[in-house]
C-alpha positions, 0 to 999 in steps of 0.5 A, spaced: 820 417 624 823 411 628 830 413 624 829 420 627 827 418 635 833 412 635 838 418 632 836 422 637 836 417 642 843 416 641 845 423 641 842 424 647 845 418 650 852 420 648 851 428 651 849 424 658 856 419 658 859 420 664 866 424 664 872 419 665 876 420 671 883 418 672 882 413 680 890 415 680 889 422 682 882 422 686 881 429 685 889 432 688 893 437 684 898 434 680 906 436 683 912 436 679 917 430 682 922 434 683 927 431 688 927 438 692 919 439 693 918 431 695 914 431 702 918 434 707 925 433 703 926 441 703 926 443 710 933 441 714 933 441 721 938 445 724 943 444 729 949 447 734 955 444 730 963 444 734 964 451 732 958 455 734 955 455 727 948 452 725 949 447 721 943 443 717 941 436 715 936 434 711 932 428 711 934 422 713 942 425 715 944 423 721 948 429 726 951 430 733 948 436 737 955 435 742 952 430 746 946 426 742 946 423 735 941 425 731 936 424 725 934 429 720 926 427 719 921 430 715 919 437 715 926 438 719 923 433 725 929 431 729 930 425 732 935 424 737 937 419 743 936 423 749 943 423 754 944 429 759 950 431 758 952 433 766 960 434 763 958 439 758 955 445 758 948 446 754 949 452 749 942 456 746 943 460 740 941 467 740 939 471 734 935 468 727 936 460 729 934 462 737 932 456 741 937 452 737 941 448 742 948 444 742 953 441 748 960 443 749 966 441 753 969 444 758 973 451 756 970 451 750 968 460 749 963 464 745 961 472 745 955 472 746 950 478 744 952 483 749 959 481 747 962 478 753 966 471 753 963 466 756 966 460 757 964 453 759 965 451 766 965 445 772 963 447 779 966 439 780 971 435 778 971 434 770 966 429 770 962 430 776 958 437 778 954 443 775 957 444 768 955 451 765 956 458 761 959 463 765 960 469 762 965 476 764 962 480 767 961 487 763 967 491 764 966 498 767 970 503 764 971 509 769 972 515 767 978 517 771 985 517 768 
C-alpha cells in the first residue's frame, strides 16, 4: 500500500509541474526578422524633391526638402533643421501626397491641378521680400471670332 500512496503521490506531483516558459519572449508574439518588417524600418518619409516629384527616404537617410536638411527616422518621422527660406518659395503638393511640402528658388515653374503655370516669384530683390507662387490667370477663351 505504501508503494501505492508513494506511486501515486509521484504521478500526482508530475501532472502539477509548473509549465516552463521562455522570460526571453515574456508573453510577445514571435516575428520574423526580416529587415523590411524591423520597428519603423518600412515606412519612408516622404519629400519635394528638385523636379516637383515626391521622393522617399527611409530610416536613417538623410534628404533635402530645398531648404532644410533632413533625417528620415522611424514610422517616417522627419527631422529637419528649421530655416525659413525668405529667397525661395514654399510649395504644397496636391493630390495623393498633399501636405507635402519642399522649397524652390525663384523662376522655378509648375502646373498645378487646375493647369495654370505658376511660377515662383520675389516682390524684392532676389534675397530680400515676399517670395511666393503666382500662377497665370485662367485664361478666358471668348467666343468671338
Amino acid at each position: 500500500m505504501k508503494t501505492f500512496a508513494v506511486l501515486s503521490l509521484v504521478i500526482i506531483l508530475t501532472a502539477a509541474k509548473p509549465l516552463e516558459m521562455d522570460d526571453s519572449k515574456s508573453g510577445e508574439i514571435e516575428q520574423e526578422q526580416d529587415p523590411a518588417f524591423i520597428s519603423g524600418s518600412n515606412v519612408p518619409c516622404t519629400y519635394v524633391k528638385g523636379d516637383f516629384s515626391i521622393g522617399f527616404a527611409y530610416t536613417d537617410d538623410s534628404f533635402n526638402d530645398g531648404c532644410n536638411s533632413c533625417m528620415c527616422g522611424e514610422y517616417g518621422a522627419s527631422y529637419c533643421s528649421r530655416m525659413y527660406c525668405a529667397h525661395k518659395c514654399l510649395y504644397t503638393a496636391e493630390g495623393e501626397y498633399a501636405g507635402v511640402v519642399g522649397w524652390f528658388s525663384q523662376g522655378s515653374t509648375y502646373i498645378n491641378s487646375a493647369g495654370q503655370a505658376c511660377t515662383c516669384t520675389s516682390s524684392g530683390s532676389k534675397y530680400f521680400g515676399s517670395t511666393q507662387f503666382v500662377c497665370e490667370e485662367a485664361s478666358a477663351e471668348s467666343g468671338s471670332d
